[in-house]
KEZA-168541 format. One record per residue (C-alpha): residue in one letter; x, y, z. Coordinates in steps of 0.2 Angstrom, whole numbers, plus 5000, padded with zeros to 4 digits. Layout:
BEGIN
AXYZ
...
END
This chain:
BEGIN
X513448934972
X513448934991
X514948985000
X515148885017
X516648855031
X517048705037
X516848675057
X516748555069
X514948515071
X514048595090
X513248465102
X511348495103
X510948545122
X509348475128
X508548655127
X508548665109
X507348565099
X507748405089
X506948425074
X507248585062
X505248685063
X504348685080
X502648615081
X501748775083
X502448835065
X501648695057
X500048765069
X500348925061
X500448865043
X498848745047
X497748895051
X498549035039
X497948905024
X496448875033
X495849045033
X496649065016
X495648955009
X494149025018
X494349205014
X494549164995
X493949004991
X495548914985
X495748734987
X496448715003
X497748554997
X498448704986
X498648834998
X499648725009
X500548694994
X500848854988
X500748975001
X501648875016
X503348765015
X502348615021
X502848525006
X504348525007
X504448485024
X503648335026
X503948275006
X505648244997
X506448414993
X506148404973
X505648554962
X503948614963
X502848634949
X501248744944
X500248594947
X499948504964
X500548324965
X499648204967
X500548114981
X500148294991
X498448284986
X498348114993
X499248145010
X497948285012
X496448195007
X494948225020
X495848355026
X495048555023
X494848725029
X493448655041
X494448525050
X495148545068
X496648645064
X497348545081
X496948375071
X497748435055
X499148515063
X499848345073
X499448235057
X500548355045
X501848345060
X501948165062
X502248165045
X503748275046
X504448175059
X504648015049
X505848155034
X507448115040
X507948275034
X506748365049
X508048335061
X509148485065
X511048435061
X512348575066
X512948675051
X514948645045
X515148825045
X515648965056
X514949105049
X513049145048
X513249265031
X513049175013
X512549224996
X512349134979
X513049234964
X511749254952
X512649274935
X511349324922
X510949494934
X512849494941
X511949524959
X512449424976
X510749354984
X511249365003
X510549245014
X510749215035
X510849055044
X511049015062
X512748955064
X512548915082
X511048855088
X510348925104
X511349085103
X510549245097
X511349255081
X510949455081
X511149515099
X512249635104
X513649515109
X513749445092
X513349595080
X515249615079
X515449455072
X514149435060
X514749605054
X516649525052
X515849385043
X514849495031
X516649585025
X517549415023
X516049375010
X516049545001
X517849505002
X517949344993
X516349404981
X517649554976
X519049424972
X517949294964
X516649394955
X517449564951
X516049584939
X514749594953
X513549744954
X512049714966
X511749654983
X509949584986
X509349525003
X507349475003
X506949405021
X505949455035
X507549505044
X507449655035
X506149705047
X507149705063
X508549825066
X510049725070
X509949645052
X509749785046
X511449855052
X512349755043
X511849855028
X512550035025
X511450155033
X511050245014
X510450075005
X509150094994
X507150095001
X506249915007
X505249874997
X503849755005
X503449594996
X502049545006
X500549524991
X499449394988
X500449304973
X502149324982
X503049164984
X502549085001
X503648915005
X505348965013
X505949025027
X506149215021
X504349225025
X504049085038
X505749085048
X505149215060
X504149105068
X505748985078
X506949055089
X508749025089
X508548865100
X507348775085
X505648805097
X504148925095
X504449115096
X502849135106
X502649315105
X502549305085
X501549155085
X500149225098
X500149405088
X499949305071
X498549185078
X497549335084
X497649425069
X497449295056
X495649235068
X495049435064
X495649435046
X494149435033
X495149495018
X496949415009
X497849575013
X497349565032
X498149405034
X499549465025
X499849595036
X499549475051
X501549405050
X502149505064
X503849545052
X503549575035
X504549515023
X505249665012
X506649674997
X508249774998
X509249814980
X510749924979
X512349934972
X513649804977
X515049974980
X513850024993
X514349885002
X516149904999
X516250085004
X515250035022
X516449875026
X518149975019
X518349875005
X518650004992
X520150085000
X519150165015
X518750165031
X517450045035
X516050115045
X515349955051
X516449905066
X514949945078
X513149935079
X512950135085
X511650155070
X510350065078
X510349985091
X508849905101
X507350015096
X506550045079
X505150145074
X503950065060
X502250105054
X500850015065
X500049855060
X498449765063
X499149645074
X499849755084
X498149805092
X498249645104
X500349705110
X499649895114
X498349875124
X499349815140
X500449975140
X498950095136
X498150005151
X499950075161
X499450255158
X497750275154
X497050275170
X495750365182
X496750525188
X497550475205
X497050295203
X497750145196
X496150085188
X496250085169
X494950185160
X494250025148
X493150135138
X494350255135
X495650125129
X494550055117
X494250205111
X496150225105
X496350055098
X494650085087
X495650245083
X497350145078
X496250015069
X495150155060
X496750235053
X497350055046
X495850045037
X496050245031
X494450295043
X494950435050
X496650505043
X497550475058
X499250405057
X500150295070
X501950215073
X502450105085
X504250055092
X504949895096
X506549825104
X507749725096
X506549565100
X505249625090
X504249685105
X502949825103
X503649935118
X503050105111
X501550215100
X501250375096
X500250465082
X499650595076
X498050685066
X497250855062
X497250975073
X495750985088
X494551135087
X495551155108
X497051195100
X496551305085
X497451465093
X498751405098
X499251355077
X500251475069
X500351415051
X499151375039
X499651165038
X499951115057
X499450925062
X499250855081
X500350745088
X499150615099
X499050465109
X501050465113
X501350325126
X503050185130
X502950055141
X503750095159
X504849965157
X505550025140
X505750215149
X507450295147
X507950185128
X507250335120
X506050255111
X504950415112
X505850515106
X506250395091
X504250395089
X504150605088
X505750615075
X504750485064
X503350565064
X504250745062
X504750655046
X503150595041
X502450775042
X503750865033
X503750745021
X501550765020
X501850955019
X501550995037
X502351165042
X501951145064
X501751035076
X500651055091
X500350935106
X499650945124
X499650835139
X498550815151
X498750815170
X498550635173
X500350645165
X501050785174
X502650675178
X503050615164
X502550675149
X502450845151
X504550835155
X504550745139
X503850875128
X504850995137
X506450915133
X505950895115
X505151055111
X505651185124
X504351285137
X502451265136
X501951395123
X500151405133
X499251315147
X497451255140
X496151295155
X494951145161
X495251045142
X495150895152
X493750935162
X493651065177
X495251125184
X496250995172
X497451095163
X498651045147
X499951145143
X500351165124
X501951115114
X502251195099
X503751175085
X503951255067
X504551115054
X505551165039
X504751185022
END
């Protein structure tokens, strides 16, 4: 069962939207089903009913069944993966409207941590609501009280189900950092859920989509469109959803142990594990968010026009590794909005830096750039430990890297600061008189 707190309800300010879902979500749903439908030839009434929350949204909330209902099939009638998604789009929402339940009411409890007790597996399924719309219910300001709230729920779990052995959370929260650190720092491995027979209609999949003020969050809508319009297979238009929606189990004394419920100190009285920046493994639909910071750095030496042929070239690069073209391997940071602010790869050594290899399993860090205005979060060097990890863990026993001159300010202090003096200075590698000086760092084996 659920476990609210009462409250006094919160007046709705003008800013926040009136109704629960945000046009463009039901824009979103519209075209994801379209292109659903198109890609593997499903009937489209289905898709919306299966793969999106539509249903529910514009229908009674009752059970859904294998079967599509007939009352959906004829709401939906003349509609199809062809229509104009516009059209579609302001149809289904004029629907939603009329639900009396699409109106956003204020929740009657404080805190923004739930779970339901699921007997048969003695497990806690958490789940995270906005308790106070139009506040960030994950900034830094309010991390210290969702993390009290989550130790007054493990709290009354430990008094009310002393039996209790797992904690489960599957959301796309699990993708951003902040949520994440309301978790002990040793939990289990993510697992991601995102697979073309994964359960599609709640907001653990489609939540990411409106921001704490009930509206559009426009940067995940505009990523999502623009991948979802490219995609030509299920698993591309899976892996449009900007956040993914991944599955944590562990055990329940993890929790304790983190939040001092056992007897010790808790460990979770500050966010210091995180904070704003994360590293992840790049996504397709993050092409469209890293080409405006590669246009910040790569650019004609001593000029500020970007080199468009040379960008290009490391987008196909990023893309080509995503379809495994080139064995290249790329992460990205992003702040704690879920913007891309950061990338950094790396591959096989190049024929230039052959001598300056040591051991017989080195890989090539590459293409290592952070937009200007995320400078000094260290994000980069965030991206380099990942990938440090990423090549003990493939077998690599060295590192090299070089710079070029174009980056003389910048990054080569960077490299400095990470892996100590130049072991060489690579003559004219980027064309005459262009020197790179060469990083190098033994990794353990």
């Amino acid at each position: 069962m659920s476990q609210p707190v009462d409250k006094q309800a919160i007046p709705v300010s003008p800013e926040i939207n009136v109704y629960n879902d945000p046009r463009e979500s039901f824009d979103a749903q519209v075209r994801f089903a379209q292109k659903w439908s198109e890609i593997t030839g499903d009937d489209f009434a289905a898709t919306l009913y299966s793969k999106t929350p539509l249903y529910t949204r514009i229908s009674e909330p009752t059970p859904r069944t294998e079967d599509v209902p007939e009352d959906w099939r004829t709401l939906i009638a003349g509609l199809d993966k062809d229509s104009d998604p516009k059209e579609v789009t302001d149809y289904l929402y004029e629907l939603y409207k009329k639900n009396p339940e699409s109106k956003y009411t204020p929740p009657t409890h404080d805190s923004a941590i739930g779970f339901d007790y699921l007997p048969t597996k003695q497990a806690v399924k958490i789940h995270f609501t906005n308790p106070s719309r139009g506040e960030r219910p994950l900034s830094d300001e309010n991390m210290p009280q969702r993390q009290a709230e989550f130790r007054t729920m493990l709290e009354h779990i430990k008094a009310l189900y002393p039996e209790a052995a797992l904690v489960i959370s599957g959301t796309w929260l699990r993708s951003t950092s902040h949520y994440r650190n309301l978790s002990p720092p040793d939990v289990a491995p993510e697992r991601n859920l995102m697979s073309p027979d994964m359960k599609m209609t709640g907001n653990s999949v489609w939540g990411q989509f409106t921001n704490a003020s009930g509206n559009i969050n426009k940067r995940v809508y505009d990523q999502f469109i623009a991948a979802i319009e490219k995609a030509t297979t299920v698993e591309e238009l899976l892996d449009a959803f900007p956040y993914k929606t991944m599955l944590s189990e562990d055990s329940i004394d993890k929790y304790y142990d983190f939040y001092g419920i056992n007897g010790e100190s808790a460990t979770a009285s500050s966010p210091e594990r995180s904070s704003e920046t994360r590293v992840r493994d790049v996504q397709t639909g993050d092409l469209a968010s890293l080409k405006p910071i590669l246009e910040q750095w790569i650019k004609r030496f001593g000029s500020d026009e970007p080199l468009t042929e040379e960008i290009s070239n490391v987008l196909a690069a990023v893309k080509a590794s995503l379809e495994g073209e080139n064995g290249r391997k790329y992460v990205v940071a992003e702040d704690d909005q879920g913007n891309v602010i950061g990338i950094m790869g790396m591959t096989t050594p190049s024929n230039d830096m052959q001598p300056y290899i040591t051991s017989d399993n080195a890989v090539e860090f590459i293409n290592a750039y952070v937009d200007k205005e995320a400078r000094g979060t260290g994000a980069g060097k965030l991206l380099a430990k990942q990938l440090e990890e990423m090549a003990i863990q493939d077998g690599h026993t060295e590192i090299i890297v070089n710079s070029g001159p174009r980056y003389k300010d910048t990054g080569w202090a960077f490299w400095t600061k990470m892996y100590g003096e130049p072991v060489a200075m690579q003559k004219d590698l980027y064309g005459p008189g262009a020197d790179a000086p060469v990083w190098r760092k033994s990794l353990p084996t």
